[in-house]
Biopython code that builds the backbone (N, CA, C, O; Angstrom):
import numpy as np
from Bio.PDB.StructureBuilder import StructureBuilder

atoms = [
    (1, "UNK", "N", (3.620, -32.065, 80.672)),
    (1, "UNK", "CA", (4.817, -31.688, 79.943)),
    (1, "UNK", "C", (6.055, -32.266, 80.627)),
    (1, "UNK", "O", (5.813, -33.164, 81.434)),
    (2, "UNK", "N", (7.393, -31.909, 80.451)),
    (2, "UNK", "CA", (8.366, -32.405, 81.107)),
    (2, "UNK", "C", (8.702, -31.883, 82.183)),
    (2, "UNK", "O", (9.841, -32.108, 82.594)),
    (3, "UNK", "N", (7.816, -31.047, 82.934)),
    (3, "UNK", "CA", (8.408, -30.857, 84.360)),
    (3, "UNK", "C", (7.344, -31.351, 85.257)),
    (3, "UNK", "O", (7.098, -30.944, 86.392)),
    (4, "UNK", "N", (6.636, -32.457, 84.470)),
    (4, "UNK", "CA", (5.726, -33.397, 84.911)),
    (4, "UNK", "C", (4.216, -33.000, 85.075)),
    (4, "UNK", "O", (3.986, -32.144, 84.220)),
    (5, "UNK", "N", (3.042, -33.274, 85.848)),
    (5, "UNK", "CA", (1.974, -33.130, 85.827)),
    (5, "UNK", "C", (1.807, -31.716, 86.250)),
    (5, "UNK", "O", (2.649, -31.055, 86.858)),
    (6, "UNK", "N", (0.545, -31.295, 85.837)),
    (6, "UNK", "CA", (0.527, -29.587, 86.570)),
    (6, "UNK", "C", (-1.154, -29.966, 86.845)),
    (6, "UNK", "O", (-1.964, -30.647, 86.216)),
    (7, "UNK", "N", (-1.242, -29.054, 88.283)),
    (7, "UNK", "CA", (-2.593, -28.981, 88.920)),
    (7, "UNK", "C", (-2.473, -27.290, 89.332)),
    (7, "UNK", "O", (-1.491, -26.721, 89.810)),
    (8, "UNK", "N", (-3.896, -26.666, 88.957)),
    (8, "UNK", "CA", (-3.901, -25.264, 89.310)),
    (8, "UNK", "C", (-4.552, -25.222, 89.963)),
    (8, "UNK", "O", (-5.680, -25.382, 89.497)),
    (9, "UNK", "N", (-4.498, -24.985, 91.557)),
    (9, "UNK", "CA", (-5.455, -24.803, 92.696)),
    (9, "UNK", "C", (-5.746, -23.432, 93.080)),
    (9, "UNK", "O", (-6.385, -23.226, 94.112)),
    (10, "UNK", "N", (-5.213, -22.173, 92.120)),
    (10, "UNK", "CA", (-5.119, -21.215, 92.696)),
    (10, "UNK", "C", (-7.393, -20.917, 92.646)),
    (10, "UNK", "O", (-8.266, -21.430, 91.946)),
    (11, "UNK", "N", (-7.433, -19.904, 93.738)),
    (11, "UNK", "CA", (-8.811, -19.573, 93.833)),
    (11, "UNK", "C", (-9.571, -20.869, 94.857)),
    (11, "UNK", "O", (-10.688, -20.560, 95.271)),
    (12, "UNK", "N", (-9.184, -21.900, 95.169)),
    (12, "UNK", "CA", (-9.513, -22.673, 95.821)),
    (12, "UNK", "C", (-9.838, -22.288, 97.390)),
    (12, "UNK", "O", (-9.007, -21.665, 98.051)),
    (13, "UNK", "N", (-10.948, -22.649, 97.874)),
    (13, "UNK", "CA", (-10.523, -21.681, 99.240)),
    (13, "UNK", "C", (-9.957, -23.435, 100.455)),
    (13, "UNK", "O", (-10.298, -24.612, 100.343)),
    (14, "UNK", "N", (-9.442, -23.050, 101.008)),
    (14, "UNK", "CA", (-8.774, -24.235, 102.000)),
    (14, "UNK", "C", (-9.771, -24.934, 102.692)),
    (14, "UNK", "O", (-10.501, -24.262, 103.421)),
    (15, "UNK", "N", (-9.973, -26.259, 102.611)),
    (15, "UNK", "CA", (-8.073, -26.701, 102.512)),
    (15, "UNK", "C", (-8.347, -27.673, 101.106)),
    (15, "UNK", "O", (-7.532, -28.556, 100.839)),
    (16, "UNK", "N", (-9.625, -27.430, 100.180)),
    (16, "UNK", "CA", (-9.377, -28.016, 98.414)),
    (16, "UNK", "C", (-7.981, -28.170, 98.096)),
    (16, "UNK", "O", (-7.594, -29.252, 97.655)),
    (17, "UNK", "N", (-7.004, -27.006, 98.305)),
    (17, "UNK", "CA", (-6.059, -27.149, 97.292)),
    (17, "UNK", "C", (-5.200, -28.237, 98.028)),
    (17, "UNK", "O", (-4.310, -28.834, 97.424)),
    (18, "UNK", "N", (-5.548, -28.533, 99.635)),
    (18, "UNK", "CA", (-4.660, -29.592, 99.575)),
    (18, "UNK", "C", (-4.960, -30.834, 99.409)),
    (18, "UNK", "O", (-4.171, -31.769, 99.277)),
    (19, "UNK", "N", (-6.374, -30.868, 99.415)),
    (19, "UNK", "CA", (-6.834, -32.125, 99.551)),
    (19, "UNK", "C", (-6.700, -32.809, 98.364)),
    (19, "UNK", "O", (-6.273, -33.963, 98.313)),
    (20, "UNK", "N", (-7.075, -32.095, 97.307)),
    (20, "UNK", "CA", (-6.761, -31.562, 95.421)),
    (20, "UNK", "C", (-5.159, -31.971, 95.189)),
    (20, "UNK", "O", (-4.871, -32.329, 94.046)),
    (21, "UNK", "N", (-4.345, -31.950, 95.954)),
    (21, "UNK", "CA", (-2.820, -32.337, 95.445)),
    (21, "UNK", "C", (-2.487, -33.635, 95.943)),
    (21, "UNK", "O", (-1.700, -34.425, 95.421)),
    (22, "UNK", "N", (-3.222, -33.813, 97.115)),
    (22, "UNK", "CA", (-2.962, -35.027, 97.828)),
    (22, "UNK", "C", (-2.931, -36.469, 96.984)),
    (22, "UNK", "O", (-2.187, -37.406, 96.693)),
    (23, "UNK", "N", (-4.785, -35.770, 96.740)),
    (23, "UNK", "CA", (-5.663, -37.158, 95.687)),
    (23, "UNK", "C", (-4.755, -36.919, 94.273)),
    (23, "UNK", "O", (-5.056, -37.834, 93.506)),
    (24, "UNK", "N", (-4.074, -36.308, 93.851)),
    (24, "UNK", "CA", (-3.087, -36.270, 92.929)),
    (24, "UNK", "C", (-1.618, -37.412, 92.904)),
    (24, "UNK", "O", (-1.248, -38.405, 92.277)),
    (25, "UNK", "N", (-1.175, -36.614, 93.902)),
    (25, "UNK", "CA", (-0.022, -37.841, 94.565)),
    (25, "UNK", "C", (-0.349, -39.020, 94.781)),
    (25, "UNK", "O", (0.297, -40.016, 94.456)),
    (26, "UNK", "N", (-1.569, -38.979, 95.451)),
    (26, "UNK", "CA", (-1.865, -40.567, 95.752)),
    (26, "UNK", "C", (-2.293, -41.460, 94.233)),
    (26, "UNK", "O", (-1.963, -42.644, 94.167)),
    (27, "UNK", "N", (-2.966, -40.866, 93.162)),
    (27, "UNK", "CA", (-2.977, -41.441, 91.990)),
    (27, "UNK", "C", (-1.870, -41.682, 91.586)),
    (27, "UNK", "O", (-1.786, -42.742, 90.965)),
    (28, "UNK", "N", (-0.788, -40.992, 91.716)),
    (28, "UNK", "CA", (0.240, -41.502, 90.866)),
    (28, "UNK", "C", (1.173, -42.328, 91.460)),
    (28, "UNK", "O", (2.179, -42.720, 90.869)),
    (29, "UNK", "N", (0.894, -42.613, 92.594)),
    (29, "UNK", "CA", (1.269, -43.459, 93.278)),
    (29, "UNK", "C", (2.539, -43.965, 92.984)),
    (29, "UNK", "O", (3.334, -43.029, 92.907)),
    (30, "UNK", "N", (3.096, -45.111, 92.776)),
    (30, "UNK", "CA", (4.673, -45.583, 92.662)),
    (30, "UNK", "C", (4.751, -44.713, 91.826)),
    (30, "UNK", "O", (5.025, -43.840, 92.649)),
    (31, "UNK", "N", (4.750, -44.064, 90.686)),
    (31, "UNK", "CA", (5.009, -43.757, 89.361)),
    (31, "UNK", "C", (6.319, -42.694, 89.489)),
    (31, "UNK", "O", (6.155, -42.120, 90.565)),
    (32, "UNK", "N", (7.540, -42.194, 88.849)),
    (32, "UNK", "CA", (8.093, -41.981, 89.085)),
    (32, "UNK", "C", (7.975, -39.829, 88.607)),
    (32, "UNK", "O", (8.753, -38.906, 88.848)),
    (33, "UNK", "N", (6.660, -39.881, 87.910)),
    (33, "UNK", "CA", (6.313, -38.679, 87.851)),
    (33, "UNK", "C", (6.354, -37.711, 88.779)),
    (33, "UNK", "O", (6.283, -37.909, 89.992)),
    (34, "UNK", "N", (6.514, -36.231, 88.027)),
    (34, "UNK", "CA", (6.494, -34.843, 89.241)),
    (34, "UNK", "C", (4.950, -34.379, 88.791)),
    (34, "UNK", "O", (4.284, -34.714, 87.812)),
    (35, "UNK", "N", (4.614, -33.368, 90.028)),
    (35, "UNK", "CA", (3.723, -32.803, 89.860)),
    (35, "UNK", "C", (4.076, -31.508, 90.429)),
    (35, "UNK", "O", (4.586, -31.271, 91.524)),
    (36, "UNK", "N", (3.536, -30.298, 89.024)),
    (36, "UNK", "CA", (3.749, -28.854, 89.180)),
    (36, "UNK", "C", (2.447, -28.392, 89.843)),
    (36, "UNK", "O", (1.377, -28.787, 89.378)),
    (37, "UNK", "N", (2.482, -27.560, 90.926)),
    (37, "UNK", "CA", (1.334, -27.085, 91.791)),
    (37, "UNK", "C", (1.142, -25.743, 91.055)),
    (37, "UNK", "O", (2.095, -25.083, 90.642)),
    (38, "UNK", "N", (0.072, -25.442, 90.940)),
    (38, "UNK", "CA", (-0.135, -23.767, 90.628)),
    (38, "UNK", "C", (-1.227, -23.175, 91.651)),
    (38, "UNK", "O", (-2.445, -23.070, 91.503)),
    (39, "UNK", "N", (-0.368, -22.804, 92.786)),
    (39, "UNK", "CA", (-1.127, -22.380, 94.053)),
    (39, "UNK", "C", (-0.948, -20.444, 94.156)),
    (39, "UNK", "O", (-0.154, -19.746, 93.525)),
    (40, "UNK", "N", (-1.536, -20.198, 94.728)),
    (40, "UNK", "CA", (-1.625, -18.834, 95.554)),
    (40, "UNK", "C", (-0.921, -18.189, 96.320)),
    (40, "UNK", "O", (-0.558, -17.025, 96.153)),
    (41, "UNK", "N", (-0.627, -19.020, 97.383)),
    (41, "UNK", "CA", (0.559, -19.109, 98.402)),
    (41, "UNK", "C", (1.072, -20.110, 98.736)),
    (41, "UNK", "O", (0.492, -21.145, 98.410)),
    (42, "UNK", "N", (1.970, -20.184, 99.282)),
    (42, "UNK", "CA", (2.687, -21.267, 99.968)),
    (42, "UNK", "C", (2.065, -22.074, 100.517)),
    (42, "UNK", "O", (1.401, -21.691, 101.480)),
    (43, "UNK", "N", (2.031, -23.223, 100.211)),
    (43, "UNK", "CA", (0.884, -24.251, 100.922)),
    (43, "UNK", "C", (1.735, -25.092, 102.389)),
    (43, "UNK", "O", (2.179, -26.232, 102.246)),
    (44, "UNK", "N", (1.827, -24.539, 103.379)),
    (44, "UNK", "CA", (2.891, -25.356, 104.401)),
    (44, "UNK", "C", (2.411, -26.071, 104.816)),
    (44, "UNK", "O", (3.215, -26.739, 105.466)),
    (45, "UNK", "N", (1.284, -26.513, 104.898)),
    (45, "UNK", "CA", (0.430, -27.167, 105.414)),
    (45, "UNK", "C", (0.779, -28.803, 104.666)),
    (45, "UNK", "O", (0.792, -29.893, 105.239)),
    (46, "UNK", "N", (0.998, -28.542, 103.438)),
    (46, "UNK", "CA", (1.218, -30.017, 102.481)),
    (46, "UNK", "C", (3.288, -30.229, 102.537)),
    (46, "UNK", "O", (3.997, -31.168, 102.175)),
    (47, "UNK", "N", (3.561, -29.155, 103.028)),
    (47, "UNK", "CA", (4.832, -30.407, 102.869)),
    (47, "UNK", "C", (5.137, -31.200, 104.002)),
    (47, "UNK", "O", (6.202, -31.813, 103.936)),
    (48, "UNK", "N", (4.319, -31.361, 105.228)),
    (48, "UNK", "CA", (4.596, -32.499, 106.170)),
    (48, "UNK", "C", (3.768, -33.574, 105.766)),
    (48, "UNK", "O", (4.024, -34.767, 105.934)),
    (49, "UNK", "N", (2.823, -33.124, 105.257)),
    (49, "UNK", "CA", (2.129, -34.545, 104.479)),
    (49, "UNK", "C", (2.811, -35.648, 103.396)),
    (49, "UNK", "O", (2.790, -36.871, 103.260)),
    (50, "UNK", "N", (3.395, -34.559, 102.741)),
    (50, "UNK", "CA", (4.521, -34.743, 101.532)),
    (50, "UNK", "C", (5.458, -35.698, 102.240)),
    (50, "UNK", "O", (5.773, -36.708, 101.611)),
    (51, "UNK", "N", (5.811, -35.576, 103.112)),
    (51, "UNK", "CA", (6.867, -36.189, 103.670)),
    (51, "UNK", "C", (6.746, -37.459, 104.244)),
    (51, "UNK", "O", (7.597, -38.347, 104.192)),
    (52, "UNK", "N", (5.668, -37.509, 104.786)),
    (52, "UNK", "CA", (5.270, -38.477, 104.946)),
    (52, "UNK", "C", (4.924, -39.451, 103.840)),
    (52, "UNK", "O", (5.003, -40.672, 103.978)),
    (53, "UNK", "N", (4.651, -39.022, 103.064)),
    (53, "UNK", "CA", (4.145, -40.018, 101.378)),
    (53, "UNK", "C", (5.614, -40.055, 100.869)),
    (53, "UNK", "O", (5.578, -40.275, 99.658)),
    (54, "UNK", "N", (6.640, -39.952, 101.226)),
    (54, "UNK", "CA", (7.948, -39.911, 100.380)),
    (54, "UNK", "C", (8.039, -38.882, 99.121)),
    (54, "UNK", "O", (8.532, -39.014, 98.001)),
    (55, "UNK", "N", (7.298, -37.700, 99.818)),
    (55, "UNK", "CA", (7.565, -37.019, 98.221)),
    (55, "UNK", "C", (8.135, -35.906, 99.051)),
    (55, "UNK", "O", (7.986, -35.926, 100.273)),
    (56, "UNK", "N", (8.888, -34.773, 98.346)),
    (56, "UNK", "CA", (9.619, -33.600, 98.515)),
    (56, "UNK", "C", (9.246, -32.424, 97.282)),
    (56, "UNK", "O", (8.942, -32.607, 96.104)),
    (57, "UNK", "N", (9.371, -31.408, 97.911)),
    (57, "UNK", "CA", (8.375, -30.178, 97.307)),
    (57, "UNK", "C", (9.870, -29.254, 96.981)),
    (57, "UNK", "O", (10.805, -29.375, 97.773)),
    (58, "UNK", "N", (9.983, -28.470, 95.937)),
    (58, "UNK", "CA", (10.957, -27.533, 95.668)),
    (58, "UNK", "C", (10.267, -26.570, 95.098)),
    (58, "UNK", "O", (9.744, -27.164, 94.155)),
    (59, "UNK", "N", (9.931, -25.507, 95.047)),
    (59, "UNK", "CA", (9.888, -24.332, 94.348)),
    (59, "UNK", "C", (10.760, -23.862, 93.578)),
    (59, "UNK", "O", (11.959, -23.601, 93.669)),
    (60, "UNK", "N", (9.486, -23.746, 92.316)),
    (60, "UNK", "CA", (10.237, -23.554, 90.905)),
    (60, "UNK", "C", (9.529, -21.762, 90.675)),
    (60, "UNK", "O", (8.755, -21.007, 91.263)),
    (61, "UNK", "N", (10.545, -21.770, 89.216)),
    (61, "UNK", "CA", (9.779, -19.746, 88.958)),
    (61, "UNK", "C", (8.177, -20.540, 88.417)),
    (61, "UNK", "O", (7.785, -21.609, 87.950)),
    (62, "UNK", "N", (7.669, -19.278, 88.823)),
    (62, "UNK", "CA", (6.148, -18.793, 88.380)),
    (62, "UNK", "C", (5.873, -17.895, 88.059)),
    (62, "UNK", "O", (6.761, -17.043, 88.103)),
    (63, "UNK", "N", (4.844, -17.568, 87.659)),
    (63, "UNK", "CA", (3.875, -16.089, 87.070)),
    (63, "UNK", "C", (4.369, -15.449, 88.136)),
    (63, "UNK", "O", (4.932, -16.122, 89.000)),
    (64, "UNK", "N", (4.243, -13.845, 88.304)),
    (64, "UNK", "CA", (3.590, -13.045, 89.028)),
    (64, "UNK", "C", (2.987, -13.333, 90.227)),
    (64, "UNK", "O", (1.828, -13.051, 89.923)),
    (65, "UNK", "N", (2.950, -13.614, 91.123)),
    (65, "UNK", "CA", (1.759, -13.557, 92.205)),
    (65, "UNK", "C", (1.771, -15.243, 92.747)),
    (65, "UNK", "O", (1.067, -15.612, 93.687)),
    (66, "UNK", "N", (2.486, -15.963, 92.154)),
    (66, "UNK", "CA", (2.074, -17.377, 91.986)),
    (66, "UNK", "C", (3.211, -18.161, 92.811)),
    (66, "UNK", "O", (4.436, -18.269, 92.757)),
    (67, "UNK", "N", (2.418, -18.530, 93.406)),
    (67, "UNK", "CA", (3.437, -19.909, 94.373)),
    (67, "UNK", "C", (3.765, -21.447, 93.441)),
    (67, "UNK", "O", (2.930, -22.347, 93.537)),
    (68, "UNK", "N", (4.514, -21.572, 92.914)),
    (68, "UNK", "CA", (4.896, -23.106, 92.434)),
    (68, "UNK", "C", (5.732, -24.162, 92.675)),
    (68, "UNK", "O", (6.885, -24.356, 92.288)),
    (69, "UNK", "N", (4.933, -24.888, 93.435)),
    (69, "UNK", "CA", (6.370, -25.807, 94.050)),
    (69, "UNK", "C", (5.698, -26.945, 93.080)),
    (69, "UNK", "O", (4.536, -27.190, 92.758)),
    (70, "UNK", "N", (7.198, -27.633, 92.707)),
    (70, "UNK", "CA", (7.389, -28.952, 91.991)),
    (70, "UNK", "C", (7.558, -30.202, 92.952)),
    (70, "UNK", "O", (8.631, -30.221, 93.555)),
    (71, "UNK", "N", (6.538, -31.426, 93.240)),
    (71, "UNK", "CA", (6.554, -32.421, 93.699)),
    (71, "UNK", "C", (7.389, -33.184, 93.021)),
    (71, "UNK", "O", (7.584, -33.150, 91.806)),
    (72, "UNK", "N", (7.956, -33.975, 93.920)),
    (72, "UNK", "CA", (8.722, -35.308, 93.151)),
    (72, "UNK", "C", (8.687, -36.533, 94.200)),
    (72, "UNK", "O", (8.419, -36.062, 95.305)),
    (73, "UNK", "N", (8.775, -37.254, 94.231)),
    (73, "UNK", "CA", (9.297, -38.403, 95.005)),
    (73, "UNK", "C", (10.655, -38.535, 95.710)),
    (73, "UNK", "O", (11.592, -38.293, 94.949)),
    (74, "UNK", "N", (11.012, -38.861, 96.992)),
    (74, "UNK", "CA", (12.252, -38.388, 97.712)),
    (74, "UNK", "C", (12.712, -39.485, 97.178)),
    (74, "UNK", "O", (12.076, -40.425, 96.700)),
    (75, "UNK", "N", (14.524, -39.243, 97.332)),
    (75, "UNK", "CA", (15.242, -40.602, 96.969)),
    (75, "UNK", "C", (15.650, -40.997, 98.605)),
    (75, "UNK", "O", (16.259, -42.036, 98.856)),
]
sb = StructureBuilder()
sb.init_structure("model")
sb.init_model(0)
sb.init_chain("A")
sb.init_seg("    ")
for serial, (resi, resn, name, xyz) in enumerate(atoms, 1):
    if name == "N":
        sb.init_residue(resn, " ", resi, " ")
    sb.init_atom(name, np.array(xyz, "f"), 0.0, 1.0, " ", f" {name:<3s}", serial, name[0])
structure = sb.get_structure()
């Protein structure tokens, strides 16, 4: 949709959901697309990775219970 790709990792037990967002990012590679996470908790573990790939993580609203941070590509 327009707040870009969505991946739901919630129920995943670790570290799937990061490995699961990674191989995400890395497909989309140059592309100038976001990707919406639908995680469990806070995944801290992926935004130094993130950073390293030039992408940056913001948390957007979610369900109830639900951690959602929005990937994008850093400028």
């Amino acid at each position: 949709d327009e707040q870009g790709e969505h991946i739901d990792v919630r129920g995943l037990a670790p570290p799937q959901p990061l490995v699961a967002i990674l191989r995400l990012v890395h497909e989309l590679g140059d592309d100038d697309a976001a990707v919406v996470v639908h995680h469990d908790r806070d995944p801290v573990l992926l935004y130094p990775q993130l950073a390293e790939l030039a992408w940056a993580a913001e948390r957007i609203d979610g369900a109830p219970g639900e951690v959602r941070p929005r990937l994008t590509r850093s400028a």
